[in-house]
C-alpha positions, 0 to 999 in steps of 0.5 A: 500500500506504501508504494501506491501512496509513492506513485499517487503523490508523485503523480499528482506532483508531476501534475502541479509542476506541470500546471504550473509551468504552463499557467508562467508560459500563458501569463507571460504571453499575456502580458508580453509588450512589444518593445518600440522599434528605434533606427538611427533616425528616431535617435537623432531625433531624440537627441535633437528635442529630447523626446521620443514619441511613438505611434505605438499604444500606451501601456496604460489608459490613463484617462481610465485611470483617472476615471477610476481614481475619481470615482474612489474618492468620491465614495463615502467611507463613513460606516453606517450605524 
């Protein structure tokens, strides 16, 4: 009976690092961004101005951000009696 137990719980560990690894793979694809693409042109132009802009998206909205911020301070945190 002690071997089955062995065999079980070695099957079950193969199974947790198995789902494990493969959650990593999909969270890191998730959240793979693209990083922005500079030649030499774009460098000039950041040595020039001192600014680097792109037509690639923002990471963040941060007009939802601001939203959501705004309506976090307007909520009431008084507890009611």
């Amino acid at each position: 009976m002690g071997f089955g137990w062995l065999i079980l719980w070695f099957i079950l560990g193969v199974i947790a690092v198995y789902a494990w690894i493969s959650m990593r793979i999909r969270i890191r694809k998730s959240l793979k961004i693209t990083p922005p693409q500079i030649d030499d042109d774009k460098i000039r132009r950041i040595e020039d101005t001192g600014v680097f802009l792109t037509d690639d998206p923002s990471p963040l909205d941060l007009d939802k951000i601001r939203e959501e911020e705004e309506d976090f301070w307007e909520q009431s945190w008084e507890v009611p009696e």
